[in-house]
C-alpha positions, -999 to +999 in steps of 0.1 A: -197+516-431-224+498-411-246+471-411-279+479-387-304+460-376-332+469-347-349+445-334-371+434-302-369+398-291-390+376-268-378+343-265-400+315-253-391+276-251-398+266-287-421+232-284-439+227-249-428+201-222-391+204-224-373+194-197-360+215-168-322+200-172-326+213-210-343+245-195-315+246-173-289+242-197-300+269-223-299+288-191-266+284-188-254+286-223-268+324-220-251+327-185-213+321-201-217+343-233-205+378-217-172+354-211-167+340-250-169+364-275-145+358-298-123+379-317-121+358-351-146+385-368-128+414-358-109+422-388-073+435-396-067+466-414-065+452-451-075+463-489-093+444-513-076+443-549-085+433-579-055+420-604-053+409-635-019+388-628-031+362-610-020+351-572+016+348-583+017+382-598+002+396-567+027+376-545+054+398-565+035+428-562+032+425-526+068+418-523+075+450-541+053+471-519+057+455-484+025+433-483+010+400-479-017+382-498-039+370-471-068+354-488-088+348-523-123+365-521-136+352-554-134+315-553-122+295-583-121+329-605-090+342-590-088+378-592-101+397-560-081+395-525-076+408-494-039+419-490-027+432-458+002+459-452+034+443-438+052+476-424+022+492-409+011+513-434-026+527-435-050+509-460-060+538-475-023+544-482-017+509-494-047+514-518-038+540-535+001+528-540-018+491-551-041+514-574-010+530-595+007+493-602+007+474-632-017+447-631-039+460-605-074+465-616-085+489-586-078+484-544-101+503-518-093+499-484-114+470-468-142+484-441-148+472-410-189+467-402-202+473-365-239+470-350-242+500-321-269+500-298-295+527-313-310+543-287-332+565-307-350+539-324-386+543-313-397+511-290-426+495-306-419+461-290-437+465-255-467+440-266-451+408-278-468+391-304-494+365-290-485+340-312-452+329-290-476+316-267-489+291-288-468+267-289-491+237-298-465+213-324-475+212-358-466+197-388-450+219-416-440+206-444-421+175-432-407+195-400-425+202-369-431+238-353-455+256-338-487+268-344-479+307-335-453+306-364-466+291-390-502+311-381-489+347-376-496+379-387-475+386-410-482+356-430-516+363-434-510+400-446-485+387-476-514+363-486-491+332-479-512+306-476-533+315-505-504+317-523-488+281-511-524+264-519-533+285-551-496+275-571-489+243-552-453+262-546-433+257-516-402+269-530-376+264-550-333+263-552-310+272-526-317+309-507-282+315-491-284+344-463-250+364-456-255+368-421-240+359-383-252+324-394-274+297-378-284+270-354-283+237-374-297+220-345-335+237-346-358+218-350-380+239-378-345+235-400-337+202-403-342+187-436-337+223-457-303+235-444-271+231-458-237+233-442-224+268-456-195+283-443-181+303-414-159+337-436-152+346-394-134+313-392-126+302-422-143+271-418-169+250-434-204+248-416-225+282-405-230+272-372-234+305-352-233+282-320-196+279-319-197+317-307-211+306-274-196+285-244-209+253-242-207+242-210-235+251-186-239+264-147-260+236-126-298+245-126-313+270-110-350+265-104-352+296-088-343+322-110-362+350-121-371+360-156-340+382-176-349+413-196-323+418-220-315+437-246-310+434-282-313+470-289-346+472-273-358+442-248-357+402-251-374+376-225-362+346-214-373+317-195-370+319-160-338+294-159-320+322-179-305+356-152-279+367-175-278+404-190-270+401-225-266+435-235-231+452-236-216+416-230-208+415-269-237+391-280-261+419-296-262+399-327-264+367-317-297+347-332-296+370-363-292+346-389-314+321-372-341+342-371-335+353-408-334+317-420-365+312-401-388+341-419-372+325-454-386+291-442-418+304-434-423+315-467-405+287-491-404+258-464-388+232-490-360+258-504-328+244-493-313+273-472-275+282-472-255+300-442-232+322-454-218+333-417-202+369-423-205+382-390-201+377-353-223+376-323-214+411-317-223+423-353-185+426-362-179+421-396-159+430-428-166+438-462-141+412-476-165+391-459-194+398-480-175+398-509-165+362-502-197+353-494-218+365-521-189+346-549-190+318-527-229+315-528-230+321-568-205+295-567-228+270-544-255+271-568-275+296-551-308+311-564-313+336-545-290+358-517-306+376-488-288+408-468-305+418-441-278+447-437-270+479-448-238+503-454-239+541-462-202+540-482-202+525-519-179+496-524-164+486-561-159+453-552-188+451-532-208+462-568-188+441-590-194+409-568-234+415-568-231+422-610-212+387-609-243+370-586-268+390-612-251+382-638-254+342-630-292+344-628-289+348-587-322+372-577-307+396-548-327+409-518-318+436-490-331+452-462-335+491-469-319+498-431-334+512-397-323+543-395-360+554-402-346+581-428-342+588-469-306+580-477-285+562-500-276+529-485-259+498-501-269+470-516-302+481-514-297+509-535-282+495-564-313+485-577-307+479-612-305+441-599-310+442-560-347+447-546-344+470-511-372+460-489-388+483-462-405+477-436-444+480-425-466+472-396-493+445-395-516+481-402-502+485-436-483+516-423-448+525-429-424+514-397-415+543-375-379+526-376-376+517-414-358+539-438-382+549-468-373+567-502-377+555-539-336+551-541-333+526-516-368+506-515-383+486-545-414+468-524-420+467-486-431+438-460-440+435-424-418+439-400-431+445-365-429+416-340-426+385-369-423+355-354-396+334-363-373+306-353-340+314-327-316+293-312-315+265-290-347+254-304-366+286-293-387+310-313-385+345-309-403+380-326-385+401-344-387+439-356-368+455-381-360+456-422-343+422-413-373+411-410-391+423-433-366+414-467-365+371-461-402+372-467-393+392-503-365+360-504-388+336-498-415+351-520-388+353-550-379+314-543-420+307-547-415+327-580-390+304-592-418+271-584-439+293-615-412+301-636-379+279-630-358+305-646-372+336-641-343+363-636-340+396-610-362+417-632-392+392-636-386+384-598-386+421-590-414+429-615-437+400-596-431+413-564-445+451-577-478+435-577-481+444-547-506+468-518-503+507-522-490+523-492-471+560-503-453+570-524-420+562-505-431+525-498-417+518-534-447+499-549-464+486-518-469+461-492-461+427-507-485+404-513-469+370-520-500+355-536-505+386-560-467+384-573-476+341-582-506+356-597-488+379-620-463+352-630-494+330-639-524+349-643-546+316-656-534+297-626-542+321-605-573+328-618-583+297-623-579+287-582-609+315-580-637+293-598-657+267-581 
């Protein structure tokens, strides 16, 4: 199993004028991350069961068959867990001695998820975007950012703004992202996010800042400018010399920059963290699992996964039929690998839309994986500016990338229709630009998808 993402970074100071002591100390946060990666998301060899005898009939299970019951996965419905072998033996062993047991509905082994470098991705980052120069403040929407990312690309392609001022939608509900969560501090997130919770910790809040060392190095005024690499190259500010590739922190800024395209697109949605996943891109599917029950069980409206597996998961299915079947709308990146093949969630998409990605040319991404059995709509993806933490912003490439703007455009859908389900979400966003025929149904165009929800609305925003 694996969950990818490829992406180019280049990181600027996010408003203008800050101070060369805060310069200094962002500069040293970066500095001390090859020395605090932590081990919390590295999980333990485990299985995922379903029962039908509750926790105490597990307990007795486990203490027929040598294991322990080492968590609930589906909140207050209490009948998936993660149990854990307590002689040594092999998860796939355990699960298939768990599977032949009275009371257990199925067990597969739980899967461990890891973000390698991918050296053969093609580098289409060289040019950054020059909108993470312009870094005048502005207002948006009761929070203040800059004027590169609210006036990008990629916003103008979807037909955003029309589609903000046509509908008088600036989103609706409570988009939860399963992700390596986020930086509660940035600025362009205050006032929309909610605390979530860390699945790596076992902790409330999604703060993806307690995987970094706090402390900082004294200033350095002198230090040149750091290339690093997040599978392809990142710049910081020239207070900032540390190498950040290979020192564990590939991942790190993920979820930020996720909740960052969302709010771009729905700035008043309320945005829950849902932090699955490390710095490093370590991960579990028990995680997810938690995550998505836990999100349906928050109240969410909508769940973004901006990651991808190759191996089906029962559990993995059954928790996504549980979010589908609780009017949550489901969105997931189709995956980098720049091939056709089966991936997961995107591909179950009887009730989860798989987003590709395209360049601000309307062409298919070099990188982005393509196919009609993982992608139901596609969205730019090349150098999207977004939000990153410590108050920076930073562009991004990848299907990451590209599947929060579908989020955020399914959250706009819910301003026009307040219960509108997967399939009218998923039929909206088909109204969308023609690219080929293994784009799914095109390039979306937010304001198109509004328009399809309420064509006398939309048309009516077209008279003088």
């Amino acid at each position: 199993m694996r969950r990818k993402f490829w992406l180019s970074l280049v990181l600027l100071i996010a408003i203008s004028g800050q101070s060369a002591s805060a310069q200094g100390l962002l500069g040293g946060l970066l500095s001390n991350l090859g020395s605090t990666v932590s081990n919390l998301t590295e999980p333990q060899p485990g299985v995922i069961v379903r029962t039908n005898a509750g926790l105490a009939g597990l307990k007795l299970v486990c203490l027929l068959h040598a294991c322990n019951v080492v968590g609930n996965l589906d909140g207050n419905l209490g009948q998936v867990f993660l149990v854990r072998s307590s002689n040594g033996l092999l998860p796939n062993l355990l699960a298939n001695v768990l599977s032949l047991v009275n009371g257990i509905v199925d067990a597969e082994p739980d899967q461990a998820l890891v973000i390698p470098p991918n050296p053969t991705a093609p580098d289409t980052s060289n040019a950054a975007p020059a909108g993470l120069w312009e870094t005048s403040p502005v207002n948006y929407y009761g929070t203040t950012v800059t004027y590169g990312y609210v006036n990008q690309p990629a916003a103008a392609i979807i037909q955003l703004p029309q589609a903000q001022k046509n509908f008088n939608v600036t989103g609706k509900g409570i988009i939860a992202d399963i992700d390596t969560g986020v930086d509660p501090t940035h600025p362009a997130l205050q006032g929309v996010l909610l605390p979530g919770w860390d699945f790596t910790r076992n902790q409330a809040g999604g703060n993806e800042l307690n995987d970094v060392n706090m402390s900082a190095p004294p200033p350095c005024d002198s230090c040149p400018a750091a290339y690093v690499n997040q599978h392809t190259a990142a710049m910081l500010d020239q207070h900032t010399a540390h190498m950040l590739d290979g020192t564990g922190y590939e991942a790190f800024g993920h979820g930020t920059m996720v909740l960052g395209v969302i709010h771009l697109v729905a700035p008043t949605a309320q945005l829950l963290p849902a932090k699955a996943f490390g710095p490093d891109g370590n991960g579990s599917l028990s995680n997810i699992i938690a995550a998505v029950y836990y999100s349906v069980q928050n109240h969410a409206n909508v769940i973004n996964m901006s990651f991808d597996m190759t191996t089906s998961s029962t559990e993995f299915n059954n928790a996504l039929k549980y979010a589908n079947n609780n009017h949550v709308i489901l969105v997931a990146s189709a995956g980098n690998e720049g091939e056709d093949e089966m991936v997961y969630p995107a591909g179950w998409q009887q009730y989860v839309m798989g987003v590709a990605s395209t360049n601000n040319q309307d062409q298919p991404s070099s990188f982005s994986n393509y196919g009609d059995q993982v992608v139901w709509v596609a969205a730019p993806g090349e150098g999207v500016i977004t939000t990153y933490p410590f108050g920076l912003y930073a562009a991004g490439w990848g299907t990451s990338f590209s599947c929060p703007m579908v989020s955020g455009t399914a959250s706009l859908v819910l301003n026009v229709q307040s219960n509108a389900s997967q399939n009218q979400a998923a039929w909206a966003v088909t109204h969308a630009k023609f690219i080929n025929t293994t784009m799914g149904f095109g390039r979306l165009n937010t304001n198109w998808a509004l328009t399809s929800m309420a064509p006398l609305q939309g048309l009516s925003s077209l008279l003088p």
